[in-house]
C-alpha positions as protocol buffer text, in pm:
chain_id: "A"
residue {
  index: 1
  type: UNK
  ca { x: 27392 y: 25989 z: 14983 }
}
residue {
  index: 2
  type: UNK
  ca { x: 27430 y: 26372 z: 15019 }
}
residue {
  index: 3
  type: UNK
  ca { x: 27680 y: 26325 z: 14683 }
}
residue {
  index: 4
  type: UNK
  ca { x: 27414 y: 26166 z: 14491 }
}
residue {
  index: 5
  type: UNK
  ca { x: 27159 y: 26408 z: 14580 }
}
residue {
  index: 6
  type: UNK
  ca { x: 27309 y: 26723 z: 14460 }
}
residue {
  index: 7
  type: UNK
  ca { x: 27514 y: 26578 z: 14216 }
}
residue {
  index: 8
  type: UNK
  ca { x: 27207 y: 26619 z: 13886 }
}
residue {
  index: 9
  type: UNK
  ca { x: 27215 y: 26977 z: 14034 }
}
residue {
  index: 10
  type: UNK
  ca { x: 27524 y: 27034 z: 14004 }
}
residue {
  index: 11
  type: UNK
  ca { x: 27528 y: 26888 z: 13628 }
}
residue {
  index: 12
  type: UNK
  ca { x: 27307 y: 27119 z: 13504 }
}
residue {
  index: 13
  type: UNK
  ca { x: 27459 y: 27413 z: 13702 }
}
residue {
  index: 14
  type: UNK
  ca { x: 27650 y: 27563 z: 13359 }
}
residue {
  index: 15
  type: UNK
  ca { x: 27383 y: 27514 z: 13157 }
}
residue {
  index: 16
  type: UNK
  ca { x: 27127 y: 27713 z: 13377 }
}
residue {
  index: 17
  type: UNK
  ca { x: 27412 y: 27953 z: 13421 }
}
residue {
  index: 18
  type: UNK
  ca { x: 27466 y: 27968 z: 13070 }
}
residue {
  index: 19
  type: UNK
  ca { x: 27066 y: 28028 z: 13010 }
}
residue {
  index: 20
  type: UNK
  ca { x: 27071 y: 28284 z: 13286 }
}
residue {
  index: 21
  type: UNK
  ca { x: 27350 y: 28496 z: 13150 }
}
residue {
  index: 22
  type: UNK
  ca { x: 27291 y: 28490 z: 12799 }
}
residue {
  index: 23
  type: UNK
  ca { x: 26910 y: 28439 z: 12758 }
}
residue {
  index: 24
  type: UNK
  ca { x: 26746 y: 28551 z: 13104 }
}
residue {
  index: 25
  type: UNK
  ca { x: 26917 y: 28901 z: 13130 }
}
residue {
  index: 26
  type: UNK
  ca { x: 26916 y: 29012 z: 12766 }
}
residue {
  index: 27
  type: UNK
  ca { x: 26560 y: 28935 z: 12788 }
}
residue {
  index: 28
  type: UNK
  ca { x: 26399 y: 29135 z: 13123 }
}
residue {
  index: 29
  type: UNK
  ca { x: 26615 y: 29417 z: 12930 }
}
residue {
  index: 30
  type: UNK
  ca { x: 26488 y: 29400 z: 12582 }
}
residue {
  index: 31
  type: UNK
  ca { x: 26136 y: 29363 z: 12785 }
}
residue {
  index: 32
  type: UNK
  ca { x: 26232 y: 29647 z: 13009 }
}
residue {
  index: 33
  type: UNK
  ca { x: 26411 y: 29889 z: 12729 }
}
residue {
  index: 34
  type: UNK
  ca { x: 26008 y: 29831 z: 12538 }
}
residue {
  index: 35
  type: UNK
  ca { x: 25861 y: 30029 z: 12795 }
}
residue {
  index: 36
  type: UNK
  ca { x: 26153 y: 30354 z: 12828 }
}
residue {
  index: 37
  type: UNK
  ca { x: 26029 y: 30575 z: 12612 }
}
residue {
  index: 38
  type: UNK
  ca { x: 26116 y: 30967 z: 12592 }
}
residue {
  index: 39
  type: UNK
  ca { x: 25874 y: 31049 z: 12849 }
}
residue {
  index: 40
  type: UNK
  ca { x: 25970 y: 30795 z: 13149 }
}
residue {
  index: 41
  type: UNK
  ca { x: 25839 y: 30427 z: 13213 }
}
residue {
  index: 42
  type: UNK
  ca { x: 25500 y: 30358 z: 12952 }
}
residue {
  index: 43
  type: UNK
  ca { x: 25361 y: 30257 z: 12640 }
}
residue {
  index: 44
  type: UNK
  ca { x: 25471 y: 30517 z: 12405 }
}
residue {
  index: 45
  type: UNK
  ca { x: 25733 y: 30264 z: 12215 }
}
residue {
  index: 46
  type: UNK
  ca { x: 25437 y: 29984 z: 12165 }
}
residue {
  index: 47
  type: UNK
  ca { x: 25235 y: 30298 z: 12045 }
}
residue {
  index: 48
  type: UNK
  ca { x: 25470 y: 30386 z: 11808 }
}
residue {
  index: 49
  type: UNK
  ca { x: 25509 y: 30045 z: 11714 }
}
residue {
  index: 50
  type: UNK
  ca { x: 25118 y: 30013 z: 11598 }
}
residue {
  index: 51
  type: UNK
  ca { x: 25086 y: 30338 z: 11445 }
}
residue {
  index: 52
  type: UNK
  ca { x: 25410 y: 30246 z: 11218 }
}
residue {
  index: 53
  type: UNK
  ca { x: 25294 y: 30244 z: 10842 }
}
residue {
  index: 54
  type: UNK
  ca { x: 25403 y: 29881 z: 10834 }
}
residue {
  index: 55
  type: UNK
  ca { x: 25328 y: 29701 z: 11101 }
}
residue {
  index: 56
  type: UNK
  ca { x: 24976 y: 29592 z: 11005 }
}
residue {
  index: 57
  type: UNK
  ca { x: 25132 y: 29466 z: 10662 }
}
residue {
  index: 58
  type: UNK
  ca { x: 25427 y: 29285 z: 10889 }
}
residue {
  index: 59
  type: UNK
  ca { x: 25150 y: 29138 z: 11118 }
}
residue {
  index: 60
  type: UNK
  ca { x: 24948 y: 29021 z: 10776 }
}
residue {
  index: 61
  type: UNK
  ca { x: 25260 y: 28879 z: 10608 }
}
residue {
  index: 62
  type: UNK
  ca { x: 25458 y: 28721 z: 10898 }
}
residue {
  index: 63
  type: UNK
  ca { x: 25076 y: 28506 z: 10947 }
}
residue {
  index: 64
  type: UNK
  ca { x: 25075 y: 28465 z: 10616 }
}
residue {
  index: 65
  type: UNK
  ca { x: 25406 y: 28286 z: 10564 }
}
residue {
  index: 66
  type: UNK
  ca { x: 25404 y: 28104 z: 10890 }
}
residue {
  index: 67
  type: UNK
  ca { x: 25014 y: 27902 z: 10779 }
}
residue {
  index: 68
  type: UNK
  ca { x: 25143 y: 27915 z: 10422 }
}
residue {
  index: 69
  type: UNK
  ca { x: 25486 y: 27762 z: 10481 }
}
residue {
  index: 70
  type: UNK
  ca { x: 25406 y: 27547 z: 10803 }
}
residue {
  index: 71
  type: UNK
  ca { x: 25149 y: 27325 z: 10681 }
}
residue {
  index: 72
  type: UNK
  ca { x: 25397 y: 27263 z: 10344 }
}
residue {
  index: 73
  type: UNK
  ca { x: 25678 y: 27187 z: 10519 }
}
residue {
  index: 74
  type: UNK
  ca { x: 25481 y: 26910 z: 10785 }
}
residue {
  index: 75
  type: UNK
  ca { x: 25315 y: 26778 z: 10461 }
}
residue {
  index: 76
  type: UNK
  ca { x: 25648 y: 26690 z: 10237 }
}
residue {
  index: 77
  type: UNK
  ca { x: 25870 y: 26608 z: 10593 }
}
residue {
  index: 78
  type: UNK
  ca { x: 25558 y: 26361 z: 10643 }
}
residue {
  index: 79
  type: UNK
  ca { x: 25586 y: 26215 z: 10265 }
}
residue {
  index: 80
  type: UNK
  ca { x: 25933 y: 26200 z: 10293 }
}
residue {
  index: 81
  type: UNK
  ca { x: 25987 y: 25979 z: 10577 }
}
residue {
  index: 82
  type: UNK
  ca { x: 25752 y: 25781 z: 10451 }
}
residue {
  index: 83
  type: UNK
  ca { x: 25922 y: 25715 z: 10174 }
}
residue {
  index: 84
  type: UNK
  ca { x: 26263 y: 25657 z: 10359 }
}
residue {
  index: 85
  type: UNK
  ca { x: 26077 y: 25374 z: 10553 }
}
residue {
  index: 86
  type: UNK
  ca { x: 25993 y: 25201 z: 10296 }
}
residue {
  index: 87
  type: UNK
  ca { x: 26346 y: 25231 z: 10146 }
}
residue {
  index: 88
  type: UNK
  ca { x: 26559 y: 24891 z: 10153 }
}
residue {
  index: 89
  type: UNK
  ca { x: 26882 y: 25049 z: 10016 }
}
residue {
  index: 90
  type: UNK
  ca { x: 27071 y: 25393 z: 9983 }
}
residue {
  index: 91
  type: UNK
  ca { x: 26823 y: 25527 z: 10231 }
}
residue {
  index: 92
  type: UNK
  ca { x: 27128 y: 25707 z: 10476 }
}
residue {
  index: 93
  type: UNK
  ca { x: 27241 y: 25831 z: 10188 }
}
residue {
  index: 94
  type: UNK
  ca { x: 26895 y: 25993 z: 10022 }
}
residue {
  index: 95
  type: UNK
  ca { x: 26830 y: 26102 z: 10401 }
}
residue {
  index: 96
  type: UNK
  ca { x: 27211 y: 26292 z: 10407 }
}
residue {
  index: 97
  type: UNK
  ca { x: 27125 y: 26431 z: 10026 }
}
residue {
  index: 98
  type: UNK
  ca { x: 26759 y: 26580 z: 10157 }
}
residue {
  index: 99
  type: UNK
  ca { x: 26938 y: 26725 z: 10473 }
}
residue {
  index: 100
  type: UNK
  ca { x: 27195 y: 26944 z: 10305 }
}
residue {
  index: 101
  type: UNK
  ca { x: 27002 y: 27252 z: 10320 }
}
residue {
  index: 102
  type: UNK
  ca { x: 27043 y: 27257 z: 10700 }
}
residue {
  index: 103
  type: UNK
  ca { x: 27382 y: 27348 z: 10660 }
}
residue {
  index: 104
  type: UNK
  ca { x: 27301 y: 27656 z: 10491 }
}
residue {
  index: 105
  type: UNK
  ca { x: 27239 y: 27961 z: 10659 }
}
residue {
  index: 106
  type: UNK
  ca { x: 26932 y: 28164 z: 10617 }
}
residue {
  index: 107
  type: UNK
  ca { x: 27097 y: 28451 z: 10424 }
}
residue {
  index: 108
  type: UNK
  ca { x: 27287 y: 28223 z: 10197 }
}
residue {
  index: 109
  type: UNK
  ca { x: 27015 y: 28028 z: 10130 }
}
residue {
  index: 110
  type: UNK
  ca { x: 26798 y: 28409 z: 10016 }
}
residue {
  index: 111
  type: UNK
  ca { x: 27085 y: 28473 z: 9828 }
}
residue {
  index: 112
  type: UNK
  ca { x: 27075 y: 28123 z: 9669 }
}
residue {
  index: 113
  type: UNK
  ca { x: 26730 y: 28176 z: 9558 }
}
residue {
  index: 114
  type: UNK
  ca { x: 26781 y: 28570 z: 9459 }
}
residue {
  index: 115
  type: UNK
  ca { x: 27027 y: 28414 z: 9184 }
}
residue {
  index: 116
  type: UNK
  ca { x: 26787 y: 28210 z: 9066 }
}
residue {
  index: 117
  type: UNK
  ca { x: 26465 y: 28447 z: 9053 }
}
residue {
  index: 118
  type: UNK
  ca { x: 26634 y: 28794 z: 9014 }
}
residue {
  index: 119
  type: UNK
  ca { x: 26599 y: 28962 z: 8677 }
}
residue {
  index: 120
  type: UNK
  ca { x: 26955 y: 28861 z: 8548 }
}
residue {
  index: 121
  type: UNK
  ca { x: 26919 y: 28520 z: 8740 }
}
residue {
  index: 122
  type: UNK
  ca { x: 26936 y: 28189 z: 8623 }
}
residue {
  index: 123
  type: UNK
  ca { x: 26544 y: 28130 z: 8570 }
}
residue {
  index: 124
  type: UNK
  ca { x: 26524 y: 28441 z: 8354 }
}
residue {
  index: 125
  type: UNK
  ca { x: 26782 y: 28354 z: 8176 }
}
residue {
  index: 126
  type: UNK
  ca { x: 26664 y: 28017 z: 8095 }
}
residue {
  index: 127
  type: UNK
  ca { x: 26319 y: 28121 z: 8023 }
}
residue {
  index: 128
  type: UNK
  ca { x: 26449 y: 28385 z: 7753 }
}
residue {
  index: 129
  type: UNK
  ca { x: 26709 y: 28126 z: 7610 }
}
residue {
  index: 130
  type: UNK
  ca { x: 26374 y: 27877 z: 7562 }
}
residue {
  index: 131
  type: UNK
  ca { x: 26255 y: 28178 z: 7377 }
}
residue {
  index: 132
  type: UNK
  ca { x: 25921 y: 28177 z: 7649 }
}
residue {
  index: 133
  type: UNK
  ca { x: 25984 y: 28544 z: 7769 }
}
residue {
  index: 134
  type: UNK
  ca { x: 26079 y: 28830 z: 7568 }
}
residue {
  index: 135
  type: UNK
  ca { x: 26318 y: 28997 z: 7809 }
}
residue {
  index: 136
  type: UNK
  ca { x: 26357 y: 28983 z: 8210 }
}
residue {
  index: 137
  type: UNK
  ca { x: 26065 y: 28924 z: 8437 }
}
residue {
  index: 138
  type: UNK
  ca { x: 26124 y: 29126 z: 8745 }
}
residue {
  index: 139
  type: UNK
  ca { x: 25927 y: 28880 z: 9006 }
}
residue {
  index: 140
  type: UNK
  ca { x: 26069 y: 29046 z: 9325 }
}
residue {
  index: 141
  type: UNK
  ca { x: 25969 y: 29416 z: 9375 }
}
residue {
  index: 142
  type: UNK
  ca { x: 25676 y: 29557 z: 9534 }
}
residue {
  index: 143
  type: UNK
  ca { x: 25502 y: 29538 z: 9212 }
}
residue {
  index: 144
  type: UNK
  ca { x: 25462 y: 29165 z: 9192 }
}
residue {
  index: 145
  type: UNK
  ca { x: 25369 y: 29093 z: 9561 }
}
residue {
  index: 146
  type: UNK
  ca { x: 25236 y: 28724 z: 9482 }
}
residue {
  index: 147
  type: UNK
  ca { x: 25582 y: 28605 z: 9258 }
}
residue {
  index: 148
  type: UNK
  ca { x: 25768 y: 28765 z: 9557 }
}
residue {
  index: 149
  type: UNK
  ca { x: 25550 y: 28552 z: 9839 }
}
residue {
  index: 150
  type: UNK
  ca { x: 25589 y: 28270 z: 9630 }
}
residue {
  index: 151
  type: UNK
  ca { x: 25949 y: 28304 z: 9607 }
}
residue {
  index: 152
  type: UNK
  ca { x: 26006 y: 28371 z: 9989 }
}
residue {
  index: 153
  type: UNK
  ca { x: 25777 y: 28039 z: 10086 }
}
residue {
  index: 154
  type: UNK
  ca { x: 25994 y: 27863 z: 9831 }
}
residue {
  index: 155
  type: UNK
  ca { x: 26274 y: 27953 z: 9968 }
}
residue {
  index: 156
  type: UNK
  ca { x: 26160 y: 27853 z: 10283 }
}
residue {
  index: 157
  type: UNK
  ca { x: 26029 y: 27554 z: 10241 }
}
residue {
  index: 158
  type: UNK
  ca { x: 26388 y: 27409 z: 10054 }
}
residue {
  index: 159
  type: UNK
  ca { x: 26605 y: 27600 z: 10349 }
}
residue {
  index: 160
  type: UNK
  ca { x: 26430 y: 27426 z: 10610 }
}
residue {
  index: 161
  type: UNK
  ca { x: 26188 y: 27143 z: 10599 }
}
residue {
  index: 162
  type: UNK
  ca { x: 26498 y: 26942 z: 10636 }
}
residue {
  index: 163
  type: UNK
  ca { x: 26471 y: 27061 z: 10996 }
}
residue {
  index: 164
  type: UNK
  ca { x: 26151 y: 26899 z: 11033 }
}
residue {
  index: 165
  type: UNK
  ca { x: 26237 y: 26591 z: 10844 }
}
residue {
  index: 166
  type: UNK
  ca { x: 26469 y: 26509 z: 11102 }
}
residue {
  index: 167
  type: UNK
  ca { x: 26236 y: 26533 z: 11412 }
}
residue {
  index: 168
  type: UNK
  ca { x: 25981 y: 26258 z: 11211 }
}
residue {
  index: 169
  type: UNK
  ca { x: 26236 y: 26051 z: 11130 }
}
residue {
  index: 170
  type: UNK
  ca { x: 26337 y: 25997 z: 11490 }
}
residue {
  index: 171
  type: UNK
  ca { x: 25979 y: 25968 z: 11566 }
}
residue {
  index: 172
  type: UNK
  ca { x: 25888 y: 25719 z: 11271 }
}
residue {
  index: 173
  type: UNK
  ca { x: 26191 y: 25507 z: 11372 }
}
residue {
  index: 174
  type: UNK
  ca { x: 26056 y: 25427 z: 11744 }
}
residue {
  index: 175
  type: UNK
  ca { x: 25702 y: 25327 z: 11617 }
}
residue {
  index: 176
  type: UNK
  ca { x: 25705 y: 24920 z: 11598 }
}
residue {
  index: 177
  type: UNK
  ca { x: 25648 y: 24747 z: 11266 }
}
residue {
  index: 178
  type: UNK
  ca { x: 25498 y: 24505 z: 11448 }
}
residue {
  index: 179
  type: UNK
  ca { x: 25173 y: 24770 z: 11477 }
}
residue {
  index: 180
  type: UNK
  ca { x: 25159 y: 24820 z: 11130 }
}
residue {
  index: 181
  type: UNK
  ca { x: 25219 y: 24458 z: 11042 }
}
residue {
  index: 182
  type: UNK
  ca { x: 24927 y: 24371 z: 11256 }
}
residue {
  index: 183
  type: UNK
  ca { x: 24671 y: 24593 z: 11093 }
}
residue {
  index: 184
  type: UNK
  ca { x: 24849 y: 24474 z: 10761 }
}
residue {
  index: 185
  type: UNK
  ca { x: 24727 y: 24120 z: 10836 }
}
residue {
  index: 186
  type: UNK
  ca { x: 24390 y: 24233 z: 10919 }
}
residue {
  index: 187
  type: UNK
  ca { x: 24341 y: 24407 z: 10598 }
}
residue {
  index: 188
  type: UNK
  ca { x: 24375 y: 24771 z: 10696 }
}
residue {
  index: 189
  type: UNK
  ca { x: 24469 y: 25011 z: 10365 }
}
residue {
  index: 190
  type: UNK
  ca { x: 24774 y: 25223 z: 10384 }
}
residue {
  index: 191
  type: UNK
  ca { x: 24592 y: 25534 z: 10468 }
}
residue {
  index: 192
  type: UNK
  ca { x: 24405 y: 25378 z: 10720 }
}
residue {
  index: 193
  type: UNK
  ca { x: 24753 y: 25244 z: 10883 }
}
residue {
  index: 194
  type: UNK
  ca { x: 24876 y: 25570 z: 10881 }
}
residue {
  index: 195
  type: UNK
  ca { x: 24635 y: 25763 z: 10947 }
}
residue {
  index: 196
  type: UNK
  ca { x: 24521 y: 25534 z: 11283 }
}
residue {
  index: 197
  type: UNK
  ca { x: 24884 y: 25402 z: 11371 }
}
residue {
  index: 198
  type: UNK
  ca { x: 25137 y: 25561 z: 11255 }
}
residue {
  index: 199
  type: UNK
  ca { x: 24963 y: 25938 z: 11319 }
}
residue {
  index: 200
  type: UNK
  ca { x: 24879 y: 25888 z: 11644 }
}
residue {
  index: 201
  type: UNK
  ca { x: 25203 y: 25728 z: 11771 }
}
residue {
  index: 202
  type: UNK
  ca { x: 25389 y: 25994 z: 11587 }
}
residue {
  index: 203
  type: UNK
  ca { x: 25230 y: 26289 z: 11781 }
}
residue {
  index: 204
  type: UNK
  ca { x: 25494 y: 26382 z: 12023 }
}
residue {
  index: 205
  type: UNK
  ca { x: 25760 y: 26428 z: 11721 }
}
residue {
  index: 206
  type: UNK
  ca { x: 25480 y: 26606 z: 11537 }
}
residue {
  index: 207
  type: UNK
  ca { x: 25435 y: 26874 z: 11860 }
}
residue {
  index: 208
  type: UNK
  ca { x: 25828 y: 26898 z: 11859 }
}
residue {
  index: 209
  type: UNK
  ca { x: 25884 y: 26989 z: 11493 }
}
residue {
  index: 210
  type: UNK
  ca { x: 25560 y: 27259 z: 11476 }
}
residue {
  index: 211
  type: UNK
  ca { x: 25676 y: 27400 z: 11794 }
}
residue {
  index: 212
  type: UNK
  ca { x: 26030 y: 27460 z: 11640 }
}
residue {
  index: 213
  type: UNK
  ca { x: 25902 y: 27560 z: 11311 }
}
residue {
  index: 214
  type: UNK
  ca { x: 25683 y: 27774 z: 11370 }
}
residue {
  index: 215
  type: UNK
  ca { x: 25860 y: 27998 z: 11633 }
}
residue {
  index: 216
  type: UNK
  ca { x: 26149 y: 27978 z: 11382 }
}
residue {
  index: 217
  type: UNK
  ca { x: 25878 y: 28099 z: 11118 }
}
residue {
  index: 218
  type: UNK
  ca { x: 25727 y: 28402 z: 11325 }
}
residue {
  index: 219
  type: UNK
  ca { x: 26146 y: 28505 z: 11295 }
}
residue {
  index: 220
  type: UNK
  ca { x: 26176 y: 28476 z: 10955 }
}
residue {
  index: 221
  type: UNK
  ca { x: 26392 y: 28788 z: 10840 }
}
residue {
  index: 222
  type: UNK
  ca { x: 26715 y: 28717 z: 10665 }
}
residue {
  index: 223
  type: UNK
  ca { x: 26550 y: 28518 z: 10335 }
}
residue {
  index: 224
  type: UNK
  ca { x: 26307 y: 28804 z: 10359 }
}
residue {
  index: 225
  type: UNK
  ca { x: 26584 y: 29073 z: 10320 }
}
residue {
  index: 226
  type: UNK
  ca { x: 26755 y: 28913 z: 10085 }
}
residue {
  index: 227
  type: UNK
  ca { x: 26474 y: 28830 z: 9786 }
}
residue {
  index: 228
  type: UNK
  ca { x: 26224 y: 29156 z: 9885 }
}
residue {
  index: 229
  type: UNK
  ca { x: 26399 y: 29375 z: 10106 }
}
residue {
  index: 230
  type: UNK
  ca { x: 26153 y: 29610 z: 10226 }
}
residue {
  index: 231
  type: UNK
  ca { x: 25944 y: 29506 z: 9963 }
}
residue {
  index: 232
  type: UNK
  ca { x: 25794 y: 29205 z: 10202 }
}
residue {
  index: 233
  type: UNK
  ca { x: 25785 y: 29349 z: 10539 }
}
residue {
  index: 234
  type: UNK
  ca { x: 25810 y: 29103 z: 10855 }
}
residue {
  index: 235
  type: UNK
  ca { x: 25805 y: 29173 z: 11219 }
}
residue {
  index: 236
  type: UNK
  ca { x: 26157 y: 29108 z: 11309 }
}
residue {
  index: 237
  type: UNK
  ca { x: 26240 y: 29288 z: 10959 }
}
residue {
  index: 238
  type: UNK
  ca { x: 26070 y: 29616 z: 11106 }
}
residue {
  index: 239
  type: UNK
  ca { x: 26245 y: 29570 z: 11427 }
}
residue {
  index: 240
  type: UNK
  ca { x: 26552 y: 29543 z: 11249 }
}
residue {
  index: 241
  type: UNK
  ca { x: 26491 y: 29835 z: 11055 }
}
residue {
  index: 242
  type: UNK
  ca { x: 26409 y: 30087 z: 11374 }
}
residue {
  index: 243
  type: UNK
  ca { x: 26673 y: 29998 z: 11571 }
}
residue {
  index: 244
  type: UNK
  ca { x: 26946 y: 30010 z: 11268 }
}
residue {
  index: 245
  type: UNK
  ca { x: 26764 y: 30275 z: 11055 }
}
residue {
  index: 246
  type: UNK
  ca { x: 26579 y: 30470 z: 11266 }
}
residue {
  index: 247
  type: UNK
  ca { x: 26809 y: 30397 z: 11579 }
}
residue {
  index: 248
  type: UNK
  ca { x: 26482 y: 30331 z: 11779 }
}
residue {
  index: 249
  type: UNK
  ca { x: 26606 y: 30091 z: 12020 }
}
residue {
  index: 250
  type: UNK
  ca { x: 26245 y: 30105 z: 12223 }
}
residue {
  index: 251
  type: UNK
  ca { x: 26007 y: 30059 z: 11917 }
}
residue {
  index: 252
  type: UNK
  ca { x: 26241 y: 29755 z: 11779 }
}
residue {
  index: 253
  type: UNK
  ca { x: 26248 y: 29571 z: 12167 }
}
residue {
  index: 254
  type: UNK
  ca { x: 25877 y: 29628 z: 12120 }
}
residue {
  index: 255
  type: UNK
  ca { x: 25884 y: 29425 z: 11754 }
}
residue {
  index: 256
  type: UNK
  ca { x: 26084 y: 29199 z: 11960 }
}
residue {
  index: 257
  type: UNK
  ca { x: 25832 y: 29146 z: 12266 }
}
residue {
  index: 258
  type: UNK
  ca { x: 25594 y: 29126 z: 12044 }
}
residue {
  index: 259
  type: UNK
  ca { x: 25708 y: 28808 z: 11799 }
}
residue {
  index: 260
  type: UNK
  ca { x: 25821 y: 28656 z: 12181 }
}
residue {
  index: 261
  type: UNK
  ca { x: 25466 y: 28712 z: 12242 }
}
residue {
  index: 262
  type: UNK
  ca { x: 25307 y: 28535 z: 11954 }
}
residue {
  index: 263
  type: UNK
  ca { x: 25551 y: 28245 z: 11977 }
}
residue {
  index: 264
  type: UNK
  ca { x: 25499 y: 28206 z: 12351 }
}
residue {
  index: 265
  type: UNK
  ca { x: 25148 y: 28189 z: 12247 }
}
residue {
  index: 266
  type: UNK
  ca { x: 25169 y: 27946 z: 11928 }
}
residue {
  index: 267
  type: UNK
  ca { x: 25404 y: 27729 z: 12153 }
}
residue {
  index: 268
  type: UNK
  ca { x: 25116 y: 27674 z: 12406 }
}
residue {
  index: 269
  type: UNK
  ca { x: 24856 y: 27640 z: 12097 }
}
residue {
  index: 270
  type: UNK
  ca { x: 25046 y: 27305 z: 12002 }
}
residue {
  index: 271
  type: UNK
  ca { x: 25137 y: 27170 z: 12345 }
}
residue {
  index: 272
  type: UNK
  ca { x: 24761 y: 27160 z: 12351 }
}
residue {
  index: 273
  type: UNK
  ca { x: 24653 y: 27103 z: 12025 }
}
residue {
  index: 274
  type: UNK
  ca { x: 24942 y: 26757 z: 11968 }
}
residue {
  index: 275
  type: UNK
  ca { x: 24851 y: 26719 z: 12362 }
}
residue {
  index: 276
  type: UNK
  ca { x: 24903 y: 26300 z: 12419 }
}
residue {
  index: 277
  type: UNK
  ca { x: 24694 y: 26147 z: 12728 }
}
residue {
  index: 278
  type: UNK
  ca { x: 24945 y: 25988 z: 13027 }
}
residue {
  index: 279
  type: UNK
  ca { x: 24953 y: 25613 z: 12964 }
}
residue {
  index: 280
  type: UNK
  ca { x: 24706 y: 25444 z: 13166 }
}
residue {
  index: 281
  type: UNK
  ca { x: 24829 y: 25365 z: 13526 }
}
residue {
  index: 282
  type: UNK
  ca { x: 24888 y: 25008 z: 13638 }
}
C-alpha cells in the first residue's frame, strides 16, 4: 500500500529534478543577475533597459508580430484541418507534406526565406527575368520597414503554423461526427456547425496551441536576425545584442525577465479567455 503510494512520486522524481536543475536555477539567477547592477542590489539594469534607443521600437515590433502573425497562423491551422477532415484519401500524407516545416529550425528557415527575398535572391531574380523590375529590389533594410515586416510574418507563418496544425488536429479528431451529423440532419449550415459545434468542443486544443504560439512568438529572434538584422529589432534580439555586443549581462537578464513577464502574462490571458466550464456534476 505504502509502494503504491509513493510510487507516482517517485515517477516523476527525474523529471522535477530535471526541471529543477536546468529550468528553476538558471532562472532565480537570470532574475537575480537583472537586479546586480554596478552600484549593488537595484533597478539600474531595468533602467538601462528602458532608456535603450530601441527598446520602445522592440516593445512595438515584438506586439506587432505576435497579433499580426498569431491570428494568421490560428486562421489557416483552422482551414486546414478542416480540410483534412473532410479528406477520404491521401490525407496522412497531405498532413506529413504541411508538417515539414517543423523540422526546420528557426535560423534555417530565415535563411530559407533571405534566399528568396534578398536582392540577389530568387524572387528578384525572377521578377527581373519576367522583365517586371528593372534591377534588384532591396526589400530588407531599414529603408523598407513594411517589405521587411512582411517578410518576417511570412516567414513565420510557413516555419510554424505547422506547430499549431498539429494541436487542432488532435483536437478535431476527438470531437464525434455523430454531433455534427445531428445538426446536419436538422438542417444546420456549415458555418453554423462549426461555429456552434465544432468551435466550442475544440476550445481546449485552441487554449493549447495560442498558449504555445504565442510565448514562442514574444521569442521570436533567430528569423528576425537572419532577414533584418538590426534592421527589425525584437526583445530577445536586444537582449542578445547587450549581453554579446555590449557584454551587459544585467540589461540582457532584464530583456529576458521582461519577455518571461509578458508571456507569463499572455499565458494567463488565454487560460481565461479559452477558459471551458467543469462538466456539470452528477
Amino acid at each position: 500500500m505504502t509502494q503504491s503510494r509513493w510510487l507516482p512520486y517517485a515517477l516523476i522524481a527525474p523529471a522535477m529534478v530535471f526541471l529543477g536543475i536546468f529550468f528553476i536555477v538558471p532562472l532565480v539567477q537570470t532574475i537575480m543577475l537583472s537586479f546586480q547592477g554596478g552600484s549593488g542590489f537595484g533597478l539600474e539594469n531595468y533602467s538601462k533597459m528602458v532608456g535603450d534607443l530601441n527598446f520602445g521600437l522592440a516593445i512595438k515590433n515584438t506586439f506587432l508580430l505576435v497579433l499580426t502573425v498569431i491570428p494568421l497562423q490560428v486562421g489557416l491551422a483552422l482551414a486546414m484541418g478542416m480540410m483534412l477532415q473532410k479528406m477520404t484519401a491521401g490525407r496522412d500524407v497531405v498532413l506529413w507534406i504541411w508538417t515539414i516545416p517543423l523540422g526546420v529550425s528557426d535560423l534555417a528557415a530565415g535563411l530559407v526565406w533571405l534566399a528568396l527575398l534578398q536582392n540577389t535572391g530568387y524572387i528578384n531574380s525572377m521578377l527581373f527575368a519576367m522583365g517586371l523590375i528593372e534591377g534588384p529590389t532591396p526589400w530588407l533594410n531599414s529603408e523598407t520597414p513594411v517589405t521587411l515586416f512582411v517578410a518576417v510574418v511570412l516567414a513565420e507563418v510557413w516555419r510554424a503554423t505547422a506547430i499549431v496544425l498539429v494541436i487542432l488536429v488532435g483536437g478535431l479528431q476527438l470531437i464525434p461526427k455523430e454531433f455534427g451529423e445531428a445538426a446536419e440532419i436538422f438542417g444546420a449550415k456549415p458555418w453554423t456547425r462549426f461555429t456552434r459545434i465544432t468551435l466550442p468542443l475544440l476550445k481546449p486544443s485552441l487554449q493549447s496551441a495560442l498558449i504555445l504560439r504565442t510565448v514562442l512568438a514574444f521569442e521570436v529572434f533567430a528569423v528576425v536576425y537572419a532577414l533584418g538584422g538590426r534592421n527589425f529589432p525584437v526583445l530577445v534580439g536586444e537582449a542578445y545584442v547587450w549581453q554579446r555586443e555590449n557584454q551587459n549581462y544585467g540589461v540582457a537578464a532584464a530583456y529576458a525577465v521582461l519577455v518571461m513577464i509578458i508571456s507569463l502574462a499572455a499565458t494567463i490571458f488565454w487560460l481565461r479567455a479559452l477558459r471551458t466550464k467543469p462538466e456539470a456534476q452528477a
